[in-house]
N, C-alpha and C positions, 0 to 999 in steps of 0.2 A: 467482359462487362461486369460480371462479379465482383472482380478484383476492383473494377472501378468503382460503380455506381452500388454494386449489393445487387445486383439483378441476380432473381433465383430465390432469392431468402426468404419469401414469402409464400414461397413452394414447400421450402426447408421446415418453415410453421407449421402449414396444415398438416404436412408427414408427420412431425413430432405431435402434433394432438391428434392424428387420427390412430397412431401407434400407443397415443399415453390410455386412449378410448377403448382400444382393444384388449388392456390387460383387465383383468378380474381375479381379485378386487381390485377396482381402480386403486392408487395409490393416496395414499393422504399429505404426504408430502412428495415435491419434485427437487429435488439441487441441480442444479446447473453452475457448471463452469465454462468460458468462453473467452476469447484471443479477440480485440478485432475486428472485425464484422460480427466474427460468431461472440462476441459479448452482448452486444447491439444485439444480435440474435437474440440472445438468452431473455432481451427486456420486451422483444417484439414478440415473443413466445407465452412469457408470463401474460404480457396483455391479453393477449386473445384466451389463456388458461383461466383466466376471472370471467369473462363470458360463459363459457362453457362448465366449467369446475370453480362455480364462488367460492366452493369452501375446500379448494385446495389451496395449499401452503406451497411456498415456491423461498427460496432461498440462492441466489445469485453470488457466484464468485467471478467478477468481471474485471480481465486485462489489460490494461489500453481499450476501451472499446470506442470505435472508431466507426460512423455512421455511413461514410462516405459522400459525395458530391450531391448538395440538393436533399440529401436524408435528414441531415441534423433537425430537423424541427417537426417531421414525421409524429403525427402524436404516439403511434406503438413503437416510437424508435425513444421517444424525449421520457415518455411519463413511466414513472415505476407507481404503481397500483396497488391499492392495499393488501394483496393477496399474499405482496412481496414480505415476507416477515424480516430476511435479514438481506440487504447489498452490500457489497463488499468493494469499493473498484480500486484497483490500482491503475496509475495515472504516468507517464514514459516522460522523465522531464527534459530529455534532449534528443525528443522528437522534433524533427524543422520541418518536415515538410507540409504546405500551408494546406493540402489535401486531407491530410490526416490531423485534421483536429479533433480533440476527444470532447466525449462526453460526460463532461465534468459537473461543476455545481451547477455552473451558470447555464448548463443546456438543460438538466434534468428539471423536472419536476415529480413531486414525491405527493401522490394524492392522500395520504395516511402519514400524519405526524409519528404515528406509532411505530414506522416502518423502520427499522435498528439499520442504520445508514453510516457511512463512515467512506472517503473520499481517501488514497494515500498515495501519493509522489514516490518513487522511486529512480534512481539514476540510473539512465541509459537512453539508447532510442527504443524504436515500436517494437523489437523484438527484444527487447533487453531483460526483458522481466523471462523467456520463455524457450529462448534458443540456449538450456542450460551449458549443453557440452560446447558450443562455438565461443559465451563467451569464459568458462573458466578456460579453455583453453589459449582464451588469450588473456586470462590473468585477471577478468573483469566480471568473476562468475558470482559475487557475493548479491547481487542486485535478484540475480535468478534463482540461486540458492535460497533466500528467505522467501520470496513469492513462491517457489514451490512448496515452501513448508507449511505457509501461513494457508495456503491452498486444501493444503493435506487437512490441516489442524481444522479449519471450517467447514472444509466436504465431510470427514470423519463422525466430527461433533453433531452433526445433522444425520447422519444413517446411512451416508455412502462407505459400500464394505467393497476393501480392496483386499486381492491376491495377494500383495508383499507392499509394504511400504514405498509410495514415490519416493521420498526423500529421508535422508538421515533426521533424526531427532536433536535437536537443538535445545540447551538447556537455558535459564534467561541472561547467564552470562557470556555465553556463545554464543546467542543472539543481539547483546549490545555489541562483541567484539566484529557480527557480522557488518552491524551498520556504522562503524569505527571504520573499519576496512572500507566501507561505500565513503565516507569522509574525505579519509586521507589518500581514495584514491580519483575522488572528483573530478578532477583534470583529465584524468585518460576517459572516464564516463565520458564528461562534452565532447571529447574526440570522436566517439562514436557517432554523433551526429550525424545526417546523411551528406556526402559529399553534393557539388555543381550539380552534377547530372540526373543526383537523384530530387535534388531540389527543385526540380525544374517540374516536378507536382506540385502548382502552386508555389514557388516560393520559397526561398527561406525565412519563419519564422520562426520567435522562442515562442512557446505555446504562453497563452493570455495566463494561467492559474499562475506560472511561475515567474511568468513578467512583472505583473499587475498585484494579484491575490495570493501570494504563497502563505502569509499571515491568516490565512482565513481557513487555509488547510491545516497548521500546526502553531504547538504555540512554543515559542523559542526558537523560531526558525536558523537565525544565526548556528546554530548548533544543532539542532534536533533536522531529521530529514523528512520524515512524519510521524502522526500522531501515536502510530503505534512503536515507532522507537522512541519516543518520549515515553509512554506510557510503562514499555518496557523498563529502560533504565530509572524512571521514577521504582519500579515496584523493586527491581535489584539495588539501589543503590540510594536506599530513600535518603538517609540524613544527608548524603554526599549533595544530593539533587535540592531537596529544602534548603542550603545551603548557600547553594551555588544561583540556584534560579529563582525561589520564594523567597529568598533574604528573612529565614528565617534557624531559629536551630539558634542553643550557645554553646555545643557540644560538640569543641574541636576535635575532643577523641573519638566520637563515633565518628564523623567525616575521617579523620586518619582510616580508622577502621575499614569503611567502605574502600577509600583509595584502596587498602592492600587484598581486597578482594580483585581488584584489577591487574594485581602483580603479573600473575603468567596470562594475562589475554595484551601482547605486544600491543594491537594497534586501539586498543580503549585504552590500554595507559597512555598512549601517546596524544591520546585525543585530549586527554586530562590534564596532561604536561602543557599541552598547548595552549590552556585555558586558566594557566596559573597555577596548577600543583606542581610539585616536586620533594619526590621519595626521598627519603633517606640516603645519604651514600653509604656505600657501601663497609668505608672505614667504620663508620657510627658515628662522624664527627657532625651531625648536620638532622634533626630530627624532621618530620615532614613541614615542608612548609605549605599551608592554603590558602587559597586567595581571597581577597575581599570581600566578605558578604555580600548576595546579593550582584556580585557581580554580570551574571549573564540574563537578569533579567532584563526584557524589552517590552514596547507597548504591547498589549494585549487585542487583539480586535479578531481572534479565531470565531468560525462562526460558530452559530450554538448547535445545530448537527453536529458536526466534528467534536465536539466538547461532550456533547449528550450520547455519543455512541458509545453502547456497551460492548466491549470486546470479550467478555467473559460470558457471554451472552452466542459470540460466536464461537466459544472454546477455543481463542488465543492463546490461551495463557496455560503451562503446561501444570 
């Protein structure tokens, strides 16, 4: 019934404040990170921590969080509370199953404008962002590999001290190549999807944010997969980006430039070829050529959370 409905988790709370009550000094700030129910957890926990500790700070790294049957509208499941300084969630975009709907824009409510909020899509299903070793071992590890870093980068940034690093360090060009490889390898992501039998939780559905609203989680969606690999590649590859997406820039050599910063990362050149560049050959007969200004811009209508979150704020950015 757990695994169904969340029965228990409201037992899991009281445990967590009546153990956060017994340290001395209480602490000033809490981070949580959560999978799932226990993301949902993480927001059902802060609620009840503003009751009791108003003036503790609480900091949320939330994975798919997934409310379960009858929960989604639970006010300690739905409302993130001012206490919350920074959320974080990532979102499973080839989740089908109609039981596991996440708790995305359209469930949440954020009672403090001030609360540094930011929503982000990643490819895979519900365990895609978290079962590292199952899926690089089948070749589909990049979706897990950045959610574990980006994990690392924000529990870190806040005062969580770890034994040995979870994950290798990604510099910002390694991380546009990681979500180059999440691109070009799309296809095998939706295959992950859950099969007949597992669908039969509710249904197959594509979840509403990526049907409906993916425009409102990122902006250039055509290309960009969320906001923080926009953000990324903007801050790596600005002229190339102003360029391509602002239809701004008259400075075809700095754009060359950026392209040959992409040289040795295979699958972000490839993503760029795809989009109209083409390097040099190799004889020298042929100098780069770029594509049309302005070509990959599209309407705009991201919402203003998504736009207004500071990622530097979370200690994203190395």
């Amino acid at each position: 019934m757990g695994m169904l409905s969340g029965a228990g988790w409201d037992d899991n709370v009281i445990h967590a404040v009546a153990t956060i009550a017994e340290l001395n000094p209480p602490p000033k700030t809490v981070n949580m990170l959560g999978w799932s129910r226990g993301a949902v957890t993480c927001t059902k926990l802060a609620f009840k921590l503003r009751e009791i500790f108003p003036d503790m700070a609480v900091n949320i790294f939330a994975v798919d969080p997934v409310a379960g049957i009858g929960n989604k509208g639970d006010v300690d499941a739905s409302t993130i509370r001012g206490n919350v300084r920074n959320y974080f969630a990532v979102l499973s975009m080839h989740e089908t199953r109609g039981f596991f709907k996440p708790q995305d824009t359209k469930r949440v409510t954020f009672t403090n404008p001030g609360t540094n909020a930011i929503f982000l899509p990643f490819p895979g299903n519900h365990g895609g962002q978290v079962n590292l070793d199952k899926t690089v071992k089948k070749d589909l590890g990049e979706s897990a590999q950045m959610a574990w870093f980006l994990a690392w980068m924000f529990l870190d940034n806040f005062g969580t001290q770890f034994t040995s690093p979870p994950s290798p360090t990604y510099d910002a060009l390694d991380q546009c190549n990681l979500y180059a490889k999440m691109q070009l390898k799309m296809p095998g992501y939706k295959k992950t999807s859950p099969g007949r039998l597992q669908a039969l939780m509710g249904g197959r559905k594509t979840r509403d944010f990526l049907n409906n609203r993916i425009e409102q989680y990122v902006k250039y969606s055509d290309f960009f997969i969320n906001e923080h690999h926009r953000r990324i590649f903007k801050r790596t590859l600005p002229d190339l980006y102003r360029w391509v997406f602002e239809n701004q820039g008259s400075d075809a050599t700095a754009v060359s430039r950026d392209l040959k910063k992409a040289e040795f990362r295979s699958a972000l050149k490839q993503t760029l070829i795809d989009i109209g560049f083409q390097p040099p050959q190799l004889n020298g007969t042929r100098t780069v050529l770029i594509p049309i200004r302005g070509g990959g811009q599209q309407a705009i209508v991201t919402s203003a959370q998504q736009v207004n979150a500071s990622m530097s704020r979370m200690g994203l950015y190395i």
